[in-house]
C-alpha positions as CSV (number, residue, x, y, z in Angstrom):
1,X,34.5,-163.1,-102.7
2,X,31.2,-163.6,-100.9
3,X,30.8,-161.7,-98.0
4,X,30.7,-164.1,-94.9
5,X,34.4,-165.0,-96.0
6,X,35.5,-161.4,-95.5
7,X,37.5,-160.8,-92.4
8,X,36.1,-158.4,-89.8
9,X,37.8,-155.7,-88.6
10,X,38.9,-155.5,-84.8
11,X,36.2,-153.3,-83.4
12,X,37.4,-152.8,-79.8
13,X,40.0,-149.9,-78.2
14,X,43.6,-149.5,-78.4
15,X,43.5,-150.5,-74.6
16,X,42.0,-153.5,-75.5
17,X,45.3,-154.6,-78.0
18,X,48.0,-153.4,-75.9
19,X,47.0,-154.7,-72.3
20,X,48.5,-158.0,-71.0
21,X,46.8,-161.3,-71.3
22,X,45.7,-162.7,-68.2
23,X,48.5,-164.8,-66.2
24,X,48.4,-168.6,-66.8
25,X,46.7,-170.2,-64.3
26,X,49.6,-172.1,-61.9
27,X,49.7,-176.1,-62.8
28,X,49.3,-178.4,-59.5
29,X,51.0,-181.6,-60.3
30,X,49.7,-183.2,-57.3
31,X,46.1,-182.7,-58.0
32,X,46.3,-182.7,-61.9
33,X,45.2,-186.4,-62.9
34,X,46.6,-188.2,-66.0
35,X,45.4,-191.6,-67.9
36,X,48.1,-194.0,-67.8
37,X,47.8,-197.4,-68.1
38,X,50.2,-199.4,-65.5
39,X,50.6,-203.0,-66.5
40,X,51.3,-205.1,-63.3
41,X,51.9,-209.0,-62.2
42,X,48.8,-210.9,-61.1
43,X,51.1,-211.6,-58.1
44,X,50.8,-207.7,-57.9
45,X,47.4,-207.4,-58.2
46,X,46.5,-209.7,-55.8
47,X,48.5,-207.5,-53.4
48,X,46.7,-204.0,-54.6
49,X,43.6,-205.7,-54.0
50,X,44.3,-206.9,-50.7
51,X,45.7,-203.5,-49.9
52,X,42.9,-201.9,-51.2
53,X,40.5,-204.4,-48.9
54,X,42.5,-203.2,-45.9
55,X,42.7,-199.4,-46.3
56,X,39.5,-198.9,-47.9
57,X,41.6,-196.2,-50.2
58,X,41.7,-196.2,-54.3
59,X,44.1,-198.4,-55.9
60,X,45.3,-195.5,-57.6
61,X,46.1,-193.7,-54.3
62,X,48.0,-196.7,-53.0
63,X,50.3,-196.5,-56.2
64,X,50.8,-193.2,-55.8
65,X,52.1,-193.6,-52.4
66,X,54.1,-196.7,-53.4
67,X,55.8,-194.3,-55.7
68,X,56.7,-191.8,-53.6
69,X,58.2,-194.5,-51.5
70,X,60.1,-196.3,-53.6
71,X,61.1,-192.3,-54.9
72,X,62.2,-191.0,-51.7
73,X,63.5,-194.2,-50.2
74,X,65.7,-194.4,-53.3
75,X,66.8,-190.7,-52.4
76,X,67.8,-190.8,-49.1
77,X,69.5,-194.5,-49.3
78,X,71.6,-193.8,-52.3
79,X,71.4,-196.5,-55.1
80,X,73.8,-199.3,-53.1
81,X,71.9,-199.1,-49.9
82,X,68.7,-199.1,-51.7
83,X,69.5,-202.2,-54.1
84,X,70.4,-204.0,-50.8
85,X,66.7,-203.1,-49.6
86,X,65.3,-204.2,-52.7
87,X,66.8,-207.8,-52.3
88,X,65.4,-207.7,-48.7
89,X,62.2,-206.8,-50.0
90,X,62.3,-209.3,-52.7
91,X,62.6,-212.4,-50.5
92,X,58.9,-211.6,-49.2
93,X,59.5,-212.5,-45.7
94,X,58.0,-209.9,-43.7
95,X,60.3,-210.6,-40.5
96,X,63.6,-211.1,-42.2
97,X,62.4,-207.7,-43.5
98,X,61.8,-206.2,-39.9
99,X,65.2,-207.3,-38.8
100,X,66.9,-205.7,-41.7
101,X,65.2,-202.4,-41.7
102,X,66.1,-202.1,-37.6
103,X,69.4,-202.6,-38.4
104,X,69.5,-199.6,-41.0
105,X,68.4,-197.2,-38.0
106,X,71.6,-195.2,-36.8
């Protein structure tokens, strides 16, 4: 066996072997970025870039917070009250829009 495929012996201290490894770092899932690829309408595009024109922000930031809307919305609507807001939204008429959401207040 030549001798660079010999394994070399451990050569630090028994503290060394027996003391913990160092803690995991904690993950942040709000600032830990992933590569996805999000296929979207041109209709939809059109409407991120306009968005994007307006705010001045990232597309990708814009998503984000579309997400957590449509997330939390669903949440705190329940599924029949949030299907019904989906078919509001889906008409695409900003005031018919307006009207329904003031009538969801309490």
């Amino acid at each position: 066996m030549p001798r660079d495929k010999i394994p070399k012996l451990f050569d630090g201290s028994i503290d060394e072997l027996t003391k913990p490894s160092k803690p995991k770092k904690e993950r942040n899932l709000k600032k830990e970025k992933m590569q996805k690829t999000l296929y979207v309408s041109r209709d939809m595009n059109m409407k991120l870039i306009q968005l994007y024109a307006e705010e001045g922000r990232r597309q990708s930031a814009i998503v984000e917070d579309a997400v957590n809307l449509y997330y939390y919305l669903r949440l705190a609507l329940g599924e029949k009250k949030f299907e019904e807001l989906l078919s509001a939204v889906k008409r695409e008429d900003p005031e018919f829009l307006r009207d329904y959401i003031s009538k969801l207040r309490p």
